[in-house]
C-alpha positions in Angstrom: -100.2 -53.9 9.0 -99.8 -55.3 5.3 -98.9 -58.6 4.3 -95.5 -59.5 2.7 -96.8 -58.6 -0.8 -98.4 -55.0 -0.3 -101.9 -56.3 -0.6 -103.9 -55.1 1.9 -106.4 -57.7 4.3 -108.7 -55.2 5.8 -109.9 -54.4 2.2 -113.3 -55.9 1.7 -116.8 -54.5 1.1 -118.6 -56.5 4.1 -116.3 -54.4 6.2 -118.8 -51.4 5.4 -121.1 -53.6 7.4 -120.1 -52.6 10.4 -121.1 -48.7 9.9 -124.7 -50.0 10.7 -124.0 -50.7 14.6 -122.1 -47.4 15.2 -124.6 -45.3 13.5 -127.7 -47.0 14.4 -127.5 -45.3 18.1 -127.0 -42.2 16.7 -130.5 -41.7 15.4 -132.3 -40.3 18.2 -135.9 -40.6 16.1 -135.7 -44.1 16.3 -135.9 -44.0 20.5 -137.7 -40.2 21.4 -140.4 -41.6 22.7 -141.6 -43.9 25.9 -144.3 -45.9 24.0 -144.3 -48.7 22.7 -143.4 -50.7 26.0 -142.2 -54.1 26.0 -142.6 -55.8 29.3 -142.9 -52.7 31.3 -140.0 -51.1 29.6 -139.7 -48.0 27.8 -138.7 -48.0 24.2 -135.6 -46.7 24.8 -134.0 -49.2 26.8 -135.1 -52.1 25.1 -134.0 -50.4 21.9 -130.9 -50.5 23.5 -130.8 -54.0 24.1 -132.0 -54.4 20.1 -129.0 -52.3 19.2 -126.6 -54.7 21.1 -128.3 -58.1 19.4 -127.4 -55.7 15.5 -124.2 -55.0 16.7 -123.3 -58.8 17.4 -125.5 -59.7 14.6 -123.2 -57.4 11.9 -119.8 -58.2 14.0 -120.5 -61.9 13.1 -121.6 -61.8 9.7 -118.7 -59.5 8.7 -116.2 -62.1 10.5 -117.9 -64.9 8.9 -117.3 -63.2 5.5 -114.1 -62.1 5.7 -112.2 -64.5 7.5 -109.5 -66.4 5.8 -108.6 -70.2 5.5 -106.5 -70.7 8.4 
């Protein structure tokens, strides 16, 4: 949707932010592999749980950044 004026909202370089979240996961090096274990839990679900806490962690800042006055 545009605004009255043609200028687009959804234009802004923090939105490239939020690449980081969706391609994160996508790296299997990052979680082929049981060690290290954290609490008794393989690498790849707490890496999970890491990916979640990046996800809300980008999400914010990128909201933060390019919300307007309101």
């Amino acid at each position: 949707m545009t605004t009255p004026n043609g200028d687009r909202s959804d234009r802004s370089p923090w939105n490239w932010l939020l690449v980081v979240p969706i391609v994160l996961p996508l790296l299997p090096f990052l979680f082929n592999s049981d060690e290290p274990r954290l609490f008794g839990f393989p690498m790849f679900y707490w890496l999970q749980l890491a990916f979640i806490a990046v996800g809300v962690t980008c999400t914010t800042i990128v909201y933060q950044m390019t919300k307007r006055g309101r």
